[in-house]
TORDOTI-935409 format. One line per 3 residues: their letters; for each residue y, z, x of C-alpha. Coordinates in steps of 0.001 Angstrom, whole numbers. Example, Ala and Ser with C-alpha at 12.3 -4.5 7.8 and 13.67 -1.06 7.14 Angstrom:
2
as) -4500 7800 12300 ~ -1060 7140 13670;
***
This chain:
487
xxx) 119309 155929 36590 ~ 118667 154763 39839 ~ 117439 151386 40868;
xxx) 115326 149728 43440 ~ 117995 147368 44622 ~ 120626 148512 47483;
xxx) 123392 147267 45667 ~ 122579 149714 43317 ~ 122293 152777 45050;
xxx) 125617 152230 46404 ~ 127649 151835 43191 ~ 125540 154775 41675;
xxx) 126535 156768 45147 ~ 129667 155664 43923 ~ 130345 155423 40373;
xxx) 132104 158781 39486 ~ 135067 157587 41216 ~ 138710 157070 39484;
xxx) 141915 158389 39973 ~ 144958 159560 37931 ~ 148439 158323 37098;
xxx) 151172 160338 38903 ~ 151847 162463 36001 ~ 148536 163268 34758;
xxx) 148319 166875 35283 ~ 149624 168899 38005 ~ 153107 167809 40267;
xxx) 154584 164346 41119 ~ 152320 163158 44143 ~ 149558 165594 43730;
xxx) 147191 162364 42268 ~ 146093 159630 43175 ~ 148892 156664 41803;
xxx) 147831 153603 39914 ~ 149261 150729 41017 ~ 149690 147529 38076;
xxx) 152599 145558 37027 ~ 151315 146169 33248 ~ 151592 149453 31381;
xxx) 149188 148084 28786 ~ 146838 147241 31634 ~ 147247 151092 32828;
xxx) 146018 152508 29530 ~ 142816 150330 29332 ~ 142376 151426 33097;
xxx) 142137 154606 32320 ~ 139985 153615 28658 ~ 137433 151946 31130;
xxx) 137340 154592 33704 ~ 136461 157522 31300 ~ 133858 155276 29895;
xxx) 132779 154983 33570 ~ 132778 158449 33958 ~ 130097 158574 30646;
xxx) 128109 156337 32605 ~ 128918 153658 29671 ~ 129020 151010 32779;
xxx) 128280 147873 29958 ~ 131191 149166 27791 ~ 133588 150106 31048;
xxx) 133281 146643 32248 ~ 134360 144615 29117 ~ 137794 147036 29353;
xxx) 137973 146543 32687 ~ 137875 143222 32512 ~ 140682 143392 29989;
xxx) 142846 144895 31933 ~ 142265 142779 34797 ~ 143437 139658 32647;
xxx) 146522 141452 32023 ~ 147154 142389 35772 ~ 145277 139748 37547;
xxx) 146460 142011 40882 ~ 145340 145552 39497 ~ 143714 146738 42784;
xxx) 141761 149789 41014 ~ 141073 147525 37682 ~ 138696 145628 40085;
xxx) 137398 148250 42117 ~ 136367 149462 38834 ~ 134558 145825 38136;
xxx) 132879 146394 40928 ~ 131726 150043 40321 ~ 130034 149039 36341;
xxx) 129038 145615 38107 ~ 125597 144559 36420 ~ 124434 142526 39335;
xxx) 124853 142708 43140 ~ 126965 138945 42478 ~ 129128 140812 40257;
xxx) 129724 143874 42659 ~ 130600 141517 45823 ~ 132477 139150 43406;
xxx) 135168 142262 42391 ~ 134925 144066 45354 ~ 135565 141403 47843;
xxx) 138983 140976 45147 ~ 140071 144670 45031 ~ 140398 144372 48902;
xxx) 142163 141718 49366 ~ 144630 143418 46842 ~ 144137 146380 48623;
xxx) 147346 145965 51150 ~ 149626 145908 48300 ~ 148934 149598 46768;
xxx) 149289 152919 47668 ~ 147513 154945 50684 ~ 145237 156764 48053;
xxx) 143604 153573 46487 ~ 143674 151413 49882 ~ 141399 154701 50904;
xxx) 139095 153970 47556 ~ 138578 150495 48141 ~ 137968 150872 51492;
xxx) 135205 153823 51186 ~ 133211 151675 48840 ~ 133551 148602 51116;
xxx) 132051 150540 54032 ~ 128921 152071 51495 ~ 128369 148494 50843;
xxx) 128523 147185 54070 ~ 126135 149898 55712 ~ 129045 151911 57759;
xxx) 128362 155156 56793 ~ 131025 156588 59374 ~ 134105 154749 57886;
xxx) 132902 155688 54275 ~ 132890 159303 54547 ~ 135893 159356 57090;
xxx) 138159 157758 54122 ~ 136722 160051 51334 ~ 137768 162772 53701;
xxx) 141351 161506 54058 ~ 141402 160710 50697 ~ 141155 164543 49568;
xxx) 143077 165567 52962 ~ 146116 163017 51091 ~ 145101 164483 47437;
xxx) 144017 167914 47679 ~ 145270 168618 44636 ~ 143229 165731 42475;
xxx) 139888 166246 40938 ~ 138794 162926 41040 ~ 139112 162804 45113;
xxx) 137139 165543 45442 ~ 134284 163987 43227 ~ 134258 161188 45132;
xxx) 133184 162958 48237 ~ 130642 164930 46046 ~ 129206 162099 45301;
xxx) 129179 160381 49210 ~ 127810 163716 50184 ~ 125383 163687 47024;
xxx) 124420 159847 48195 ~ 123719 161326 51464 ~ 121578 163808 50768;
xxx) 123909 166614 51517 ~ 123856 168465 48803 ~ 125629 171820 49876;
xxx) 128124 169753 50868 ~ 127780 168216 47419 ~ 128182 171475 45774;
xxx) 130997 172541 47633 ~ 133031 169732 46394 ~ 131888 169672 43252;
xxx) 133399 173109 42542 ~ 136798 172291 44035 ~ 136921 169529 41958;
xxx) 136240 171970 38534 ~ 138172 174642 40338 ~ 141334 172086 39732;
xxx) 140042 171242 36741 ~ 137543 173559 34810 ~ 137506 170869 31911;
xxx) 136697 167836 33826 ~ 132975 166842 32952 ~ 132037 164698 35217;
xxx) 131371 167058 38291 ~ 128731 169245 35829 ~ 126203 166141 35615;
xxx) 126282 165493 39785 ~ 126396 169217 40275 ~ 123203 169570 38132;
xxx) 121345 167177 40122 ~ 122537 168546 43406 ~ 121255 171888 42394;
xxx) 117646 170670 40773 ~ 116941 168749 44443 ~ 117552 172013 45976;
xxx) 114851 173157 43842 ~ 117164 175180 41805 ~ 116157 174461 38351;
xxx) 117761 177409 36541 ~ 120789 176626 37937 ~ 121066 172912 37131;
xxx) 119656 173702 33626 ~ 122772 176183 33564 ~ 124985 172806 34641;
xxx) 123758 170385 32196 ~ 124199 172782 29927 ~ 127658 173240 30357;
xxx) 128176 169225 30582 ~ 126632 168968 26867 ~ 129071 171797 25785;
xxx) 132445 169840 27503 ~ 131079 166448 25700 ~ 128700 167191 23197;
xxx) 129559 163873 21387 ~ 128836 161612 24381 ~ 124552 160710 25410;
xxx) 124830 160738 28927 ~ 124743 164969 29202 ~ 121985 165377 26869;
xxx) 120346 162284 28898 ~ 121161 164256 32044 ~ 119344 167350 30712;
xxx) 116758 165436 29126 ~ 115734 164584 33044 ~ 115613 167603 34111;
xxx) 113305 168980 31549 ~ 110821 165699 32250 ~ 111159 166827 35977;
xxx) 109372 170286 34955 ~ 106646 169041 32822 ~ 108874 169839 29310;
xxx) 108265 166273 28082 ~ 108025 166596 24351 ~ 111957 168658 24595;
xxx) 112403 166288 27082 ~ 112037 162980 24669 ~ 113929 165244 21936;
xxx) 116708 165320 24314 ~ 116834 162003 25196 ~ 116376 161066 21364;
xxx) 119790 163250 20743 ~ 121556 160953 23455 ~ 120500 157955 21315;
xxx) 121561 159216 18400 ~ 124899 159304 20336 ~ 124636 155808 21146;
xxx) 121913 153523 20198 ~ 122599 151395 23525 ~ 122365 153824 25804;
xxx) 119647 152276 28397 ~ 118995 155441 30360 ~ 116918 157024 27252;
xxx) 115566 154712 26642 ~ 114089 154447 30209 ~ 113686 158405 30330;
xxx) 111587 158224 27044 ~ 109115 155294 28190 ~ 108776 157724 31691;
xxx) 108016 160624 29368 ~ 104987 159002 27768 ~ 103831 157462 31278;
xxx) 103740 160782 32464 ~ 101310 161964 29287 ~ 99176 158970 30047;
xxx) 100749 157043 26898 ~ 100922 153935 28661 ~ 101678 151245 25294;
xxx) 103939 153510 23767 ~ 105303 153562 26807 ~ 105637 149943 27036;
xxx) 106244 150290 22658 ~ 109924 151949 23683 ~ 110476 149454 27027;
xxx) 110035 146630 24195 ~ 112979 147967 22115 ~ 115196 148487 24914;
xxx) 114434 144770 25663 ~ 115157 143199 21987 ~ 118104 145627 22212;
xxx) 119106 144645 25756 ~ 123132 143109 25638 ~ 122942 142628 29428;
xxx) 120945 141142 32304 ~ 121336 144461 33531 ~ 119504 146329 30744;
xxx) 116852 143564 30284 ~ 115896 143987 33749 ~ 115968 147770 33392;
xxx) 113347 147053 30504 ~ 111161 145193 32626 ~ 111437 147363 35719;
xxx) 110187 149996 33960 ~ 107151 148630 32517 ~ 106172 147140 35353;
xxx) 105639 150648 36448 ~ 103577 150862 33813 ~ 101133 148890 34863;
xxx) 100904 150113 38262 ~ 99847 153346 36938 ~ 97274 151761 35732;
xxx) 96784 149760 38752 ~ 96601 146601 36800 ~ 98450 144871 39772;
xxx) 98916 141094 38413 ~ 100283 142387 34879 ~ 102880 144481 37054;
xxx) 103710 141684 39318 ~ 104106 139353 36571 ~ 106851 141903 34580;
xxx) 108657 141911 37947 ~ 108637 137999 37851 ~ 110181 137725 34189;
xxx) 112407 140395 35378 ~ 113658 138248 38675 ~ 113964 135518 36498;
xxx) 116902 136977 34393 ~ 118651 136689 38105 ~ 117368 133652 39036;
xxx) 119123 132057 35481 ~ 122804 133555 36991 ~ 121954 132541 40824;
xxx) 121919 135972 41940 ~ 119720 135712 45145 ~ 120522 139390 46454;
xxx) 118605 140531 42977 ~ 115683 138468 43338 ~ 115646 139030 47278;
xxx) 115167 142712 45688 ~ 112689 141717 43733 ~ 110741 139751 46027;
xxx) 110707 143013 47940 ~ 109215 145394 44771 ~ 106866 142852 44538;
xxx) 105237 143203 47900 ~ 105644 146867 47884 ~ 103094 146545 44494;
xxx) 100910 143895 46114 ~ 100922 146604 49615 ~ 100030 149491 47839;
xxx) 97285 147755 45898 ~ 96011 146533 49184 ~ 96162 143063 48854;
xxx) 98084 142708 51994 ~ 98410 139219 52965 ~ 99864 138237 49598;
xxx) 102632 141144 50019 ~ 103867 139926 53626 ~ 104648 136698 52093;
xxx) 106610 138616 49387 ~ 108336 140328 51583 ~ 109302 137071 54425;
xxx) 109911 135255 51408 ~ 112483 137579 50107 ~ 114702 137779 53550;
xxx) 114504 133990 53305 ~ 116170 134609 49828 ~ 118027 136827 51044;
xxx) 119511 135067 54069 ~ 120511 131810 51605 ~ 122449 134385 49393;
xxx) 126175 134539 49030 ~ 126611 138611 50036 ~ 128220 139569 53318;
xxx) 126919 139101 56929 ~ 126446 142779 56570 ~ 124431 143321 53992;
xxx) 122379 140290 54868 ~ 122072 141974 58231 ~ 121050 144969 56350;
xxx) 118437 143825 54600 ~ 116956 141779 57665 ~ 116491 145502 59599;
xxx) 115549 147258 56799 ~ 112417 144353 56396 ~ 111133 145690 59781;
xxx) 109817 148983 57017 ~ 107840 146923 55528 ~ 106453 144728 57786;
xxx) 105296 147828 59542 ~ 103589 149091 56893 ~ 101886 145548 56415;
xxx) 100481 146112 60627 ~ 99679 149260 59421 ~ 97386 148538 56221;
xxx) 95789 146094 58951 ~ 95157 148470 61342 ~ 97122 147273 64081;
xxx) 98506 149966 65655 ~ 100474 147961 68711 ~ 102196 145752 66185;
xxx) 103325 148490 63982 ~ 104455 150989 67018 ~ 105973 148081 68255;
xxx) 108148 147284 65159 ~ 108589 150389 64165 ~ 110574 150991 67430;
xxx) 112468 148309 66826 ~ 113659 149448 63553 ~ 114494 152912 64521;
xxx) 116090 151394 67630 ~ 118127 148977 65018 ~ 118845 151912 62937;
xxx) 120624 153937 66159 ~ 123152 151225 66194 ~ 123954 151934 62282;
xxx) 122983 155338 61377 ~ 122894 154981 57568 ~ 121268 158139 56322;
xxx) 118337 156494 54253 ~ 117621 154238 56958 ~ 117401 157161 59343;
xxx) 114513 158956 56802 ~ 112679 155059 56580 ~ 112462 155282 60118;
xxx) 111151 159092 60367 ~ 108603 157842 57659 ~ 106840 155342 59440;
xxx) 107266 157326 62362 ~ 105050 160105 60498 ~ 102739 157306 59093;
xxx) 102224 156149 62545 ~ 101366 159296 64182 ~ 98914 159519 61177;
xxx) 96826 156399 61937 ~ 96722 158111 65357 ~ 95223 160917 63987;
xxx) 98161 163207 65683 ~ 99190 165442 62436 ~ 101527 167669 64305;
xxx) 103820 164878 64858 ~ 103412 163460 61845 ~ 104533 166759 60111;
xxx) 107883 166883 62169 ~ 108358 163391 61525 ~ 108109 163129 57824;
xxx) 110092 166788 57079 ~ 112919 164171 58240 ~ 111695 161595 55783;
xxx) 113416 161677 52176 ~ 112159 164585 50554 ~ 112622 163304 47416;
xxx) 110135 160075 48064 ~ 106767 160707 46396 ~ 104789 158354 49259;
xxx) 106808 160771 52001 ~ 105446 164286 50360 ~ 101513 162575 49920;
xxx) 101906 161419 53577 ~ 103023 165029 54396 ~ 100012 166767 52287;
xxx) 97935 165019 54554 ~ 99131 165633 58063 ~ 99126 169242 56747;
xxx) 96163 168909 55620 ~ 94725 167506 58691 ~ 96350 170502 60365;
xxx) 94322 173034 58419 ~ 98042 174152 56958 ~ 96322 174465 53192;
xxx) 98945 176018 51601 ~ 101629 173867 52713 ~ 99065 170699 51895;
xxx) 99214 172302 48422 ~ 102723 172225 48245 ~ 103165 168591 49393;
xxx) 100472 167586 47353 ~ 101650 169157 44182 ~ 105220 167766 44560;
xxx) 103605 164233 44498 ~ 101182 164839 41991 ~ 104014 166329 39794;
xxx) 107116 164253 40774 ~ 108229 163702 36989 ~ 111174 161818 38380;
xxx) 112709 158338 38275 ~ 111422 157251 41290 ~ 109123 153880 41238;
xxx) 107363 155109 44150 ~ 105474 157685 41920 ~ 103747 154876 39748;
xxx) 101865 154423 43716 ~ 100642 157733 44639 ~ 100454 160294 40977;
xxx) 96834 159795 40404 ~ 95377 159553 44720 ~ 97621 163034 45016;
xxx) 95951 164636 42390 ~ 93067 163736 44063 ~ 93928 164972 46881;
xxx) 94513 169161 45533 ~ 91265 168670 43971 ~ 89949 168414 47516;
x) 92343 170943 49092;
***
């Protein structure tokens, strides 16, 4: 499940790494090595990183953590801390160890390390160049090629995505983990029979493990099948009763039928069942949402307070900066706008005093320019927003992180909007993310304004029916449907 925090999207982007001893399958040198001092440390490597693969972060990170204490200089044992970290502190903490270990291993892992300290850091060039190098080095090992699935998946690229995907099963037609990735890749292409056909598979490799009936479960909320959906996700739990994704995927499933307490019913049992920050704030996330469906804007706020506070109790600023941010976005879209700039200056204040990287402080400085445009924007003040908004996308040159190349395209297509100039504001937001329920609203109505009906329609319907995990949907469900009453 993804999460609102940038920290998050990266280790997600990220998460199906791992690698194999020399001898696991195939020739000497045809994987990627393992480097430890401890054979005993090896073996709960390899535990933790097929518990990783399961998406079991919680569980992956106690064995992880194991093996670490055996081989305090196990490069991968702490690149694998930092892939099931539960809190951006966490992820820095064990990341900012595996490379300084990262010298003393072999070219393979060096590459690994590396390609998730560049995702981190916002250098999207150096990522993608080492994943590339890393399968150029290891053509031969599935797990390579999954890891540049999964960059290209991050990215948006999902051809790309597929295409490594099935070299990665073409080495290895039993290896699970590409099925769940491949299944998403294929439903955001709007091939539903096709992931269906995926996740399928993926239940039949591990059919004793939640995550591919949890997989499956989302695809069949995405197409309105929410009572199979819950079933599915119900089947996960019965796989493992701590398995905070279905629990998540169920309390969506009632949203979306308007059941808004038993919604929050099943967020409440996650949270007495909760065994991590992590999952307590997953809890609380999600009813948040909750209440912005029903646009009860203080109750939502308030959930996203007792939810910062978890972070605030560990000293994890880069959480609560995130936070901070959420919060404004509800405050925005509820229009009380003063009271969401001061959410959103407060949180690069928090974010600035936190202990992350210059980089991803930097990061999260440009990336406040979004919202502050959108705040000149609710206001009416066109000059202030153009203004800023060519800042950002000037700012954004410099980097050119793919997600912060679609922010920019959105407000560009939000501006030309307000300026009532719908042609540009098409061609502008078909670069926005596609899969963003505020982008496909904005785009129904520059069609719209256009006279384009049918394509309105289209727009309109994907935001009116988004079914997904996105936050952003909570915003816009009920003004889209609205909206295709009018078109």
């Amino acid at each position: 499940m993804r999460s609102h925090l940038s920290w998050s999207a990266v280790v997600i982007a990220l998460v199906l790494a791992g690698c194999n001893a020399p001898t696991e399958q195939g020739q000497e040198g045809t994987k990627i090595p393992i480097t430890t001092r401890s054979e005993e440390a090896r073996a709960l490597y390899i535990e933790a990183r097929d518990l990783g693969e399961r998406l079991r972060a919680a569980d992956a990170r106690e064995v992880y953590r194991k093996a670490t204490a055996l081989d305090d200089g196990f490069a991968l044992a702490w690149y694998g801390l930092a892939l099931s970290a539960q809190s951006p502190k966490e992820f820095w903490e064990a990341l900012d160890r595996a490379k300084t270990l990262a010298g003393e291993v072999s070219e393979g892992e060096r590459l690994m390390i590396l390609a998730l300290d560049a995702g981190a850091r916002s250098d999207p060039a150096t990522q993608i160049r080492s994943l590339e190098q890393l399968t150029a080095a290891f053509p031969g090992d599935e797990r390579a090629w999954n890891l540049l699935g999964a960059n290209h998946f991050g990215r948006q690229e999902y051809d790309d995505a597929i295409a490594a995907y099935e070299k990665a099963l073409a080495l290895a037609p039993e290896f699970s983990v590409p099925y769940n990735q491949l299944g998403y890749a294929r439903r955001f292409m709007g091939d539903y029979d096709g992931a269906e056909e995926a996740f399928k598979r993926y239940v039949a490799l591990i059919p004793d493990d939640p995550n591919p009936y949890d997989s499956y479960a989302e695809l069949l909320m995405k197409t309105g099948r929410f009572e199979e959906s819950i079933a599915q996700y119900e089947k996960a739990l019965e796989h493992d009763p701590h398995f905070v994704a279905s629990y998540v995927g169920i309390g969506l499933n009632q949203m979306y039928m308007g059941e808004m307490e038993k919604a929050r019913e099943t967020l409440g049992r996650l949270l007495e069942r909760a065994r991590t920050p992590a999952e307590k704030r997953a809890a609380l996330l999600r009813t948040a949402e909750s209440w912005v469906f029903e646009e009860e804007t203080d109750k939502a706020v308030a959930a996203v307070k007792e939810m910062s506070a978890v972070s605030e109790a560990r000293g994890d600023r880069a959480a609560m900066a995130g936070d901070l941010n959420l919060m404004g976005n509800i405050l925005l879209e509820a229009g009380r706008v003063d009271e969401a700039l001061a959410h959103f200056e407060k949180a690069v204040a928090v974010s600035d005093a936190s202990d992350t990287p210059d980089a991803a402080r930097e990061a999260f400085r440009r990336n406040a320019l979004y919202n502050t445009v959108r705040v000149a924007l609710a206001r009416g003040d066109l000059e202030t927003a153009k203004a800023q908004a060519e800042e950002y996308a000037a700012r954004v040159a410099e980097h050119s992180v793919p997600f912060e190349r679609r922010l920019s395209h959105h407000l560009q297509g939000l501006l030309a909007l307000a300026v009532e100039d719908p042609d540009a504001a098409v061609a502008a937001l078909q670069e926005a993310n596609p899969l963003d329920p505020r982008v496909q609203l904005a785009l129904a109505r520059a069609c719209a304004a256009k006279g384009d009906v049918e394509a309105a329609e289209q727009a309109g319907r994907k935001a009116a029916e988004d079914n997904g995990l996105s936050f952003n949907y909570a915003y816009v469900r009920d003004e889209a449907r609205r909206m295709l009453e009018k078109v």
